[in-house]
C-alpha positions as CSV (number, residue, x, y, z in Angstrom):
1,X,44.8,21.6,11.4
2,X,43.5,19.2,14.0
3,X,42.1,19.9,17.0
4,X,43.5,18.9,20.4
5,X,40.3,16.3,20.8
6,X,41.2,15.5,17.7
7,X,44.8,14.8,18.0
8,X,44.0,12.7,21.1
9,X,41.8,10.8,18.9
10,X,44.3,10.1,16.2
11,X,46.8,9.3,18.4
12,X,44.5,6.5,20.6
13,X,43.7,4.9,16.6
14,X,47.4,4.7,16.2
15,X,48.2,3.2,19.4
16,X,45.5,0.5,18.3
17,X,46.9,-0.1,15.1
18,X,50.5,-0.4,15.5
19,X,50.3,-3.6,17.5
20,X,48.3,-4.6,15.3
21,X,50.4,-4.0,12.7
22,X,53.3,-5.6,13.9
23,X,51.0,-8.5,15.0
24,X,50.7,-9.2,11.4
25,X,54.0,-8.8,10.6
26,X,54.9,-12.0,13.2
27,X,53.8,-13.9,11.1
28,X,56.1,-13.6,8.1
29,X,58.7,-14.0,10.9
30,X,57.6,-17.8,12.3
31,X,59.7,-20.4,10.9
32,X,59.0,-24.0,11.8
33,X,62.3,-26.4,12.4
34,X,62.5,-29.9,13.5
35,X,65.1,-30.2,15.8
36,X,67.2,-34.0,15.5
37,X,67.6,-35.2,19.1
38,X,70.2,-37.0,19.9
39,X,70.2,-40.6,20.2
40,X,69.5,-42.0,24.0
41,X,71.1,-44.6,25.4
42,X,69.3,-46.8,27.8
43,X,71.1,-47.3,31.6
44,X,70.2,-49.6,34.2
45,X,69.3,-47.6,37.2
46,X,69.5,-49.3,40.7
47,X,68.6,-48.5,44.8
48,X,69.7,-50.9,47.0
49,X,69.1,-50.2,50.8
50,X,70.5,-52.8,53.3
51,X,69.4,-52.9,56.7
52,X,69.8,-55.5,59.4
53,X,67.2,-57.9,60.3
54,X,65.3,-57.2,56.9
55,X,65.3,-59.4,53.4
56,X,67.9,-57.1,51.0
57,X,65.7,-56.1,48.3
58,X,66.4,-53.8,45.3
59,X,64.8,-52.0,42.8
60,X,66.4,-52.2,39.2
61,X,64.9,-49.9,36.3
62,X,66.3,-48.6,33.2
63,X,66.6,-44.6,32.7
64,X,64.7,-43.1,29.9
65,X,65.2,-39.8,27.6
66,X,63.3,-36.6,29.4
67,X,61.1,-36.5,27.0
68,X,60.6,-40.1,27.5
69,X,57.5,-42.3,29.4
70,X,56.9,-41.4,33.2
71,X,56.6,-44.5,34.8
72,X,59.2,-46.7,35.5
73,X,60.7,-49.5,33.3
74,X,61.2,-52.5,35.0
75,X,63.1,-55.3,33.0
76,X,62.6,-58.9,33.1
77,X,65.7,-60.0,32.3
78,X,67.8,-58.6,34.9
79,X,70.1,-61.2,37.3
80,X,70.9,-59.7,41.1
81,X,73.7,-61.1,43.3
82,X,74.7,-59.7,46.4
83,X,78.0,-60.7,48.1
84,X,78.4,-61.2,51.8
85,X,81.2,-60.0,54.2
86,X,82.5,-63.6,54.0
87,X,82.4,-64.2,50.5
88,X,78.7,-65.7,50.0
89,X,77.3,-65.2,46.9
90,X,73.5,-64.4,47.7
91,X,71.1,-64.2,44.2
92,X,68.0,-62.0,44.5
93,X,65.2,-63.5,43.0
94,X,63.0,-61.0,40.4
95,X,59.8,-60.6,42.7
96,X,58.5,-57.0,41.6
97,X,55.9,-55.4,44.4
98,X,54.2,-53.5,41.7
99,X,51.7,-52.3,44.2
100,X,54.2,-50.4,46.0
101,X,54.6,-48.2,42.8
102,X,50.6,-46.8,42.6
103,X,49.2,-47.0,46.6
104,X,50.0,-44.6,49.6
105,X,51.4,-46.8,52.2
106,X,55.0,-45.5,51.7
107,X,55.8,-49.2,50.9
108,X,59.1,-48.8,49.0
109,X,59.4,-50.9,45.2
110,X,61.3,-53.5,45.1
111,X,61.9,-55.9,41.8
112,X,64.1,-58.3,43.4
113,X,64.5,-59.8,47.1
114,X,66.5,-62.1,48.8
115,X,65.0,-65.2,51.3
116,X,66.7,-64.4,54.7
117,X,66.8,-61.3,56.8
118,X,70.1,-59.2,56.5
119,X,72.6,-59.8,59.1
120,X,75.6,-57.2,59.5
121,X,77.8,-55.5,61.3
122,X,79.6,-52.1,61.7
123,X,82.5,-52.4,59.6
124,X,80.9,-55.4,57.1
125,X,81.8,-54.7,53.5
126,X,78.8,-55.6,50.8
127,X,79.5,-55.8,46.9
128,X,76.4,-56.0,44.8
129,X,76.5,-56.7,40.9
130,X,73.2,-56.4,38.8
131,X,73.7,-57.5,34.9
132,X,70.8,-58.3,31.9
133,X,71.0,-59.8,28.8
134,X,72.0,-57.3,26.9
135,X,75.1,-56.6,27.9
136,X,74.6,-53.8,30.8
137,X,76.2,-54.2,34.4
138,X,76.2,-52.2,37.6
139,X,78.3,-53.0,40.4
140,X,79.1,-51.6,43.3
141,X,80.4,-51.9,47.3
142,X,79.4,-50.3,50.5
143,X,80.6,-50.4,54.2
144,X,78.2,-50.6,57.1
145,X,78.2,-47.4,59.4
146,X,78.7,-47.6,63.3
147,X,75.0,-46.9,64.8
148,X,74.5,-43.4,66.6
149,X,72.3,-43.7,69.3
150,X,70.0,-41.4,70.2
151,X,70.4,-40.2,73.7
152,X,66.9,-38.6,74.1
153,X,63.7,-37.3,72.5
154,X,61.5,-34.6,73.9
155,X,58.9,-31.7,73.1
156,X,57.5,-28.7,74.5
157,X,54.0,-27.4,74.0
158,X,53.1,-23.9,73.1
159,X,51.0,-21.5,75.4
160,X,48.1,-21.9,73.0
161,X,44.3,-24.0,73.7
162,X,42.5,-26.0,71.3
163,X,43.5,-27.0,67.9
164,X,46.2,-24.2,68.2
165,X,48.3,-25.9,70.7
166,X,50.9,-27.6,69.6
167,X,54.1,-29.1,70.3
168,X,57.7,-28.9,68.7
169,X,59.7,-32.1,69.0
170,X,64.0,-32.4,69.6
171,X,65.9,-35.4,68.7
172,X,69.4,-35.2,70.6
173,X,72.5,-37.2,69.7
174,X,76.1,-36.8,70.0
175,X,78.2,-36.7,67.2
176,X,81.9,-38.8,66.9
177,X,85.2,-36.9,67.5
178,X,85.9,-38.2,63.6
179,X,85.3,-36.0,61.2
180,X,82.6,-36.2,57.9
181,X,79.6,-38.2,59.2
182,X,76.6,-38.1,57.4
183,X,72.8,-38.4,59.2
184,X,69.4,-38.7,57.7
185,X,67.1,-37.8,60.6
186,X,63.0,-39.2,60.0
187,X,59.7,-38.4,62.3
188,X,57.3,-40.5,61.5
189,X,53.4,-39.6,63.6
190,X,51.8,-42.9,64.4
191,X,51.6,-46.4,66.1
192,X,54.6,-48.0,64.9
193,X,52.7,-51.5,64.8
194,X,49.9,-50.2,62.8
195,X,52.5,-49.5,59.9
196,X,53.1,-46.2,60.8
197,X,56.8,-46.3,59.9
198,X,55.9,-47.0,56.0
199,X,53.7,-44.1,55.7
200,X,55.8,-40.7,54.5
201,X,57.3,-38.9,57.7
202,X,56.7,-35.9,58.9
203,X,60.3,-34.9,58.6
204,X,62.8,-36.0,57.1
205,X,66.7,-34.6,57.0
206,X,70.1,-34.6,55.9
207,X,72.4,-33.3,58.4
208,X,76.5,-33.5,58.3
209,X,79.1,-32.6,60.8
210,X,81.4,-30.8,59.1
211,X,80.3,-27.3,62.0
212,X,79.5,-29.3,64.5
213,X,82.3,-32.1,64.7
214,X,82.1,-34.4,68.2
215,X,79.4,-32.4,69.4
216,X,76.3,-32.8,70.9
217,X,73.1,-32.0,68.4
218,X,69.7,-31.1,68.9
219,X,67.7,-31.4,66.3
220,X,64.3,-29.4,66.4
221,X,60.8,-29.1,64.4
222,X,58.1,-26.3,63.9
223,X,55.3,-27.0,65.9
224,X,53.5,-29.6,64.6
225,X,52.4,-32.0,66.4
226,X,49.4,-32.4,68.7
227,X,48.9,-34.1,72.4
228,X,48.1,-37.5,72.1
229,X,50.7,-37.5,68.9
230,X,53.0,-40.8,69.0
231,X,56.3,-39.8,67.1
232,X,59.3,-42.5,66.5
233,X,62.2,-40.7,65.3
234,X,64.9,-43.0,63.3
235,X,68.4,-41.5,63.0
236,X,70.6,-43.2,60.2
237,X,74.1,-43.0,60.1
238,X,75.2,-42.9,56.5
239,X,78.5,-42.6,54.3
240,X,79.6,-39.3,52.5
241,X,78.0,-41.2,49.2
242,X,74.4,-41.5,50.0
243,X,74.2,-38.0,51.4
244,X,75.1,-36.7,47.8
245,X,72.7,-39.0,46.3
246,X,70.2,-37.7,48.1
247,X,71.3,-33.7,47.9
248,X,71.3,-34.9,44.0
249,X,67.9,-35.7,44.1
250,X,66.3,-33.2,45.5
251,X,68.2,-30.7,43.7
252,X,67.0,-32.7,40.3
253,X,63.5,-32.3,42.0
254,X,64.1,-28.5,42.0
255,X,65.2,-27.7,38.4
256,X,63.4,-30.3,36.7
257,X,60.6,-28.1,34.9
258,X,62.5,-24.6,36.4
259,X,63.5,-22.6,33.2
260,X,65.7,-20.7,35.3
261,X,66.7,-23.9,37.3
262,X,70.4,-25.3,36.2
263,X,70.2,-28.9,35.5
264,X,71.3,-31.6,38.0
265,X,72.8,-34.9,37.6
266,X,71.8,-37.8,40.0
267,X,75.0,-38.9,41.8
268,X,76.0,-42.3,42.1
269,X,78.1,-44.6,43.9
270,X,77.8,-47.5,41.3
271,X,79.8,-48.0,38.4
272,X,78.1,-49.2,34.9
273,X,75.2,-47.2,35.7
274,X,72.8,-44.9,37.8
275,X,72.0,-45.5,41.3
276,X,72.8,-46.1,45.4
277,X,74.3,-49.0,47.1
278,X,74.2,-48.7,50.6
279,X,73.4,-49.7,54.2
280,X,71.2,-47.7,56.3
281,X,72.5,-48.1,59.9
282,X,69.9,-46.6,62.8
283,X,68.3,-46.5,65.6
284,X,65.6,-45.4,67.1
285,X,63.5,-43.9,70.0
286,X,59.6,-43.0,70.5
287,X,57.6,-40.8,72.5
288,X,53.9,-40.5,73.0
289,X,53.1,-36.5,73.5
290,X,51.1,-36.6,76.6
C-alpha cells in the first residue's frame, strides 16, 4: 500500500501525464482541408460628394475579395458624367490625387474632377453615371438639402487651472417641423485658412430627428478644448441615404476582424454597384475660446 506522501506524488505524475497524453493524441486528430472559395466578382465602388462653390470630384475604385489587397484599386479606364439640374451633361476628367491616399492632411481622394465650381440650389436634382470598359455601370441621383443654420456656438470652461482646464463646446440649431432629417455635425480645432478644415475633426456626428422633431438642439462635447482653441463647427444637412451609408460604415468598421462581430454590408444609394451620391448642404459658424 502507498503512503499518503506517496499517493500525492502519484497523483501530481498523473496530472502531468494525462495532458500530455492527450497532447499526443491531437495529433492523429489534425486533418488539413483546402477550402474552394468562391469566385469574386469585381464592383465598381464610387463616393461622390457635391458641394456648392467647389469642383465635383469623385473617387471611383473597384471592391476586392476580403482576403483580397488592402489598398485601393483605382482603374484607368473608367468615364464620369455628371448631369446638371438643367440637363447639362458635365464629364469629369480622370485626375487621381494619389497623394491624398498616403499623407495626413485629411485631403479627401479624388480620381476624377470636373473644371468649374458646383453651383446648386436647395431642391436641385443631380444624376451621376460612372461606366468602364468592361461593361460595369453605376448610376445614381440625389436631391440638394435645404441648409440649417446654425443659430449659435458657445462653451463653458471648467473650474480647473493649468493644463486641466478645459472647455466643452455646444452647437445649437433648430430642427424643421418635417419630419426624418438627417445631420452630420463636425468640429474641427484650428485656423480655418491654415487648412484647418482638411485636417480630421475633433468630432464628428450623425444625428436624426426622429425624438426631437421641430425642436431646438444643443449639441454638446466632453471637455476638450483649451483657451486660445479656434473651433469651426460645420453642420450638414443630409438625406435619409447618406446617414445609412455612413451608420453602414462604421458598423463595417466594428465587426470587420470581431469574431463575435455580425457582418455588415455597406449601404448604398447607387445602382450597378457600391457607393454614395450625394450633396453635402452646410453651414457654418466659428468661435475662438477666449
Amino acid at each position: 500500500m502507498l503512503s499518503i506522501n506517496a499517493m500525492r506524488t502519484f497523483h501530481k505524475a498523473a496530472l502531468t501525464v494525462l495532458p500530455l497524453l492527450a497532447l499526443a493524441g491531437c495529433g492523429a486528430l489534425q486533418n488539413d482541408i483546402d477550402v474552394a472559395l468562391p469566385t469574386y466578382s469585381s464592383e465598381l465602388v464610387v463616393e461622390c460628394y457635391l458641394e456648392p462653390g467647389k469642383l465635383p470630384s469623385l473617387a471611383v475604385t473597384t471592391s476586392v475579395p476580403y482576403l483580397g489587397v488592402v489598398l485601393p484599386q483605382v482603374p484607368t479606364d473608367v468615364t464620369v458624367t455628371l448631369t446638371m439640374p438643367n440637363g447639362t451633361l458635365v464629364p469629369l476628367a480622370f485626375s487621381p490625387n494619389y497623394r491624398a491616399l498616403v499623407d495626413t492632411t485629411g485631403e479627401k481622394f479624388h480620381s476624377h474632377i470636373g473644371r468649374d465650381p458646383l453651383v446648386a440650389r436647395p431642391g436641385d436634382v443631380f444624376k451621376l453615371d460612372v461606366r468602364d470598359t468592361k461593361g460595369r455601370q453605376v448610376t445614381g441621383t440625389t436631391t440638394m438639402m435645404v441648409p440649417i443654420p446654425i443659430d449659435s456656438v458657445e462653451y463653458k470652461f471648467n473650474d480647473k487651472t493649468g493644463p486641466e482646464r478645459k472647455a466643452y463646446f455646444l452647437t445649437n440649431f433648430r430642427d424643421p417641423a418635417t419630419p426624418d432629417d438627417y445631420y452630420r455635425l463636425q468640429l474641427h480645432k484650428g485656423d480655418p485658412a491654415k487648412g484647418a478644415l482638411l485636417r480630421t475633426p475633433e468630432s464628428d456626428i450623425s444625428i436624426q430627428d426622429r425624438l426631437l422633431n421641430g425642436q431646438a438642439l444643443v449639441v454638446g462635447t466632453s471637455y476638450r478644448f483649451f483657451a486660445g482653441d479656434t473651433v469651426t463647427a460645420t453642420l450638414y444637412h443630409t438625406d435619409a441615404a447618406y446617414f445609412r451609408f455612413r451608420q453602414s460604415v462604421r458598423d463595417a468598421r466594428g465587426a470587420n476582424g470581431n469574431p463575435f462581430g455580425q457582418p455588415s454590408a455597406i449601404f448604398s444609394n447607387v445602382q450597378g454597384g457600391i457607393g454614395i451620391f450625394t450633396v453635402l448642404s452646410g453651414t457654418r459658424a466659428m468661435k475662438i475660446l477666449r
